[in-house]
C-alpha positions in Angstrom: -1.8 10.0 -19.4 -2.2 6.4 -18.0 0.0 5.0 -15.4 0.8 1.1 -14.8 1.2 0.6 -11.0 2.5 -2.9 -9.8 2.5 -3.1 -5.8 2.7 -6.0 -3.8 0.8 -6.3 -0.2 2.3 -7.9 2.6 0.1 -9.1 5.8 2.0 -9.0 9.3 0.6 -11.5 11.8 -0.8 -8.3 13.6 -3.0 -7.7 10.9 -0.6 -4.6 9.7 -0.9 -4.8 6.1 2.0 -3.1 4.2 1.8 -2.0 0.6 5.4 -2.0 -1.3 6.2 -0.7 -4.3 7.5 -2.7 -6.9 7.4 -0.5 -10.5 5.4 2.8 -11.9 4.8 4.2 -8.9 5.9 7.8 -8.6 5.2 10.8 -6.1 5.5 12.2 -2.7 2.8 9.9 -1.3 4.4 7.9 1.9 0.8 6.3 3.5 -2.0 4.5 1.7 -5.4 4.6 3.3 -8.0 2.0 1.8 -10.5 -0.7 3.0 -8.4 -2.5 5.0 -8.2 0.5 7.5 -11.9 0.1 8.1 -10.8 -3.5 9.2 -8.3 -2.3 11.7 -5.7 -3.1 9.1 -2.9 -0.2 8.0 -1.6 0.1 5.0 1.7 2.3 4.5 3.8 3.2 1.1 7.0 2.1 1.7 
């Protein structure tokens, strides 16, 4: 079954990046690792 996700991505001026959920998203999941961790930037599911 396919799935749209829609999130948006917000940059901090400390390099924090956050990822917010806007639709489709659904789960248990409350952190998001990805490529911007290997940058020193953290992503979190809020």
């Amino acid at each position: 079954m396919a799935r749209d996700i829609v999130v948006g991505l917000r940059i901090d001026a400390d390099g924090t990046a956050a990822v917010t959920q806007l639709r489709g998203l659904e789960g248990a999941l409350d952190r998001v690792g990805n490529e911007g961790q290997q940058a020193g930037a953290k992503a979190a599911l809020v």
